[in-house]
Residue, then its C-alpha position, 0 to 999 in steps of 0.5 A: x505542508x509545514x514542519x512545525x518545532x522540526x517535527x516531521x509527520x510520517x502519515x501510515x496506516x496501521x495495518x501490520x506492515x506499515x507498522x512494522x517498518x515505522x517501529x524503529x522511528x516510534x521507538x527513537x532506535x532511528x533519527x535525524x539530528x534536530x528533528x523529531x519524528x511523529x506519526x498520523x495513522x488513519x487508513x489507506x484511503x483515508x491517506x489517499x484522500x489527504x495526500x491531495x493536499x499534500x499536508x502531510x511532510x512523509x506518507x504512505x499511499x496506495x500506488x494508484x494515487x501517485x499520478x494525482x499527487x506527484x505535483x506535493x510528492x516525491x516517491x521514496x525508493x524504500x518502503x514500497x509494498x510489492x508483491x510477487x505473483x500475489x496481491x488483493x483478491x476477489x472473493x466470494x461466498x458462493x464460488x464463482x468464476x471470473x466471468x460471473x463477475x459480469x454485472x455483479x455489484x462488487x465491494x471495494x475498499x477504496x476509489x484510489x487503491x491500487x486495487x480498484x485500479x487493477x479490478x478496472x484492468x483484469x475485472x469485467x467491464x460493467x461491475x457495479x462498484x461499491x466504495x466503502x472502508x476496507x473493514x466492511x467489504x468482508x462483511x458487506x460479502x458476507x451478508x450478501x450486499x456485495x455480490x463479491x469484494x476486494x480483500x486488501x491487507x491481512x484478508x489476501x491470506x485470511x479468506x479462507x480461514x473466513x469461509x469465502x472462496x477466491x475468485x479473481x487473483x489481482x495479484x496473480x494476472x498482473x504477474x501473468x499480464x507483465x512478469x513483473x511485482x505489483x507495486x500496490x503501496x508507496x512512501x513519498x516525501x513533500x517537494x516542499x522539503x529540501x533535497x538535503x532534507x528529503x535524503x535524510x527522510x528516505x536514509x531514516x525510513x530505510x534504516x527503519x526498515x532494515x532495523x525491524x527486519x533484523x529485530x522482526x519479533x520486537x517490531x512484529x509485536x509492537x505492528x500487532x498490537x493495532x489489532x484487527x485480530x490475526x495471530x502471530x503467525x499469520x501477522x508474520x506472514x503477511x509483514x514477510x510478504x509485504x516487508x521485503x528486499x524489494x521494500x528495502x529498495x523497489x530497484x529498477x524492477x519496482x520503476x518498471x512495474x510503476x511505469x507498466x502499471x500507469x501505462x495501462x491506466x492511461x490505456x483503460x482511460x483511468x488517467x490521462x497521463x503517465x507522471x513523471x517517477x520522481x525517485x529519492x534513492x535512500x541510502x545506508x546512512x543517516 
């Protein structure tokens, strides 16, 4: 990990949420003395994956990477995705149950997404998982390569509207399984930064979220412009859902739901140990 001419690379994908919380910093509305800021977006997995080798200075990932990452990354305390009683939904084209799952061959959009992590918690056994981008999991459902698939992003409110029916809430039997949010993103810092440093970070990356949340049309618009074709509204929806109180501050909750859910990956089998939550508490000032 370098800083090259005190220019600090945040990696985000640019999926709408993301989006809207870097907008402040993209625009310079947000910054830290003596340094600038850019950006790499690419997909969540494809973050997941870099994120091993720890190039990145700031970066989202899904938070079922963590435990492979936490030797480069320190976790922010600010710009978590976290959803309450809601997450990534199984679907299909026919309608199924839970139980039909059993055996079928079920698109996933990602070895490393916290989706996949909960499939392998809440979703049968002897799945047959297909790994692919996130964008063609809708599309291998609906021409029948995937027997069912596992929508992230926009595709948790969109599906109906696609023609798919819901099969299995994630999101839901995590809130059923434990009573607490379901941490599926985080932003993480470099351990190669200084704590000084590394504090400034997560106090930017704060004030840039609260700055699109009091200014939600101007950010909502620059978020959509990445495309992926959801209107306005559902655009809002889904930022609302996915930037919220707990994304400003994950707070005791959000270090539990990450305790619970490592705990039970390290039950399955997924990992071998829980890391340690290694949290830089951001701030309200720069």
């Amino acid at each position: 990990m370098a800083i090259n001419d005190n220019k600090i690379i945040f990696g985000h994908s640019p999926d709408a949420d993301d989006a809207f919380m870097f907008f402040a910093m993209e625009r310079k509305y947000v910054q830290i003395p003596g340094f600038t800021f850019g950006h790499h977006m690419e997909d969540i997995e494809s973050l997941n994956i870099l994120a091993k080798s720890g190039r990145l200075p700031v970066t989202a990932i899904s938070a079922a990477r963590y435990p492979d990452v936490a030797e480069h990354y320190r976790i922010m305390s600010c710009g978590a995705s976290i959803g309450r009683n809601y997450g990534p939904m199984v679907v299909s084209n026919e309608i199924l149950s839970e139980s039909d799952l059993d055996g079928k061959k079920i698109a996933v959009p990602g070895r490393f997404t916290t989706s996949w992590l909960l499939f392998q918690i809440f979703g049968p056994n002897n799945c047959q998982p297909m790994f692919m981008e996130f964008d063609d999991v809708g599309p291998a459902v609906k021409d029948g390569r995937a027997d069912a698939g596992i929508l992230l992003h926009e595709g948790q409110i969109l599906y109906e509207k696609q023609g798919f029916h819901g099969v299995l809430s994630l999101g839901e039997k995590w809130h059923q399984a434990t009573g607490l949010p379901i941490p599926l993103g985080l932003d993480l810092v470099s351990r190669h930064i200084n704590d000084g440093l590394a504090q400034q970070l997560a106090n930017a990356s704060l004030a840039s979220i609260n700055y699109a949340r009091d200014h939600e049309e101007e950010a909502l618009e620059y978020a959509l412009s990445f495309g992926r074709g959801i209107d306005p509204e559902d655009g809002k929806k889904f930022v609302r859902m996915y930037v919220n109180e707990d994304t400003v501050d994950m707070g005791q909750e959000g270090r539990d739901a990450l305790e619970k859910l490592f705990s039970m990956a390290v039950e399955r089998g997924v990992i071998t140990e829980l890391p340690v939550l290694d949290i830089v508490q951001a701030e309200s000032k720069l």
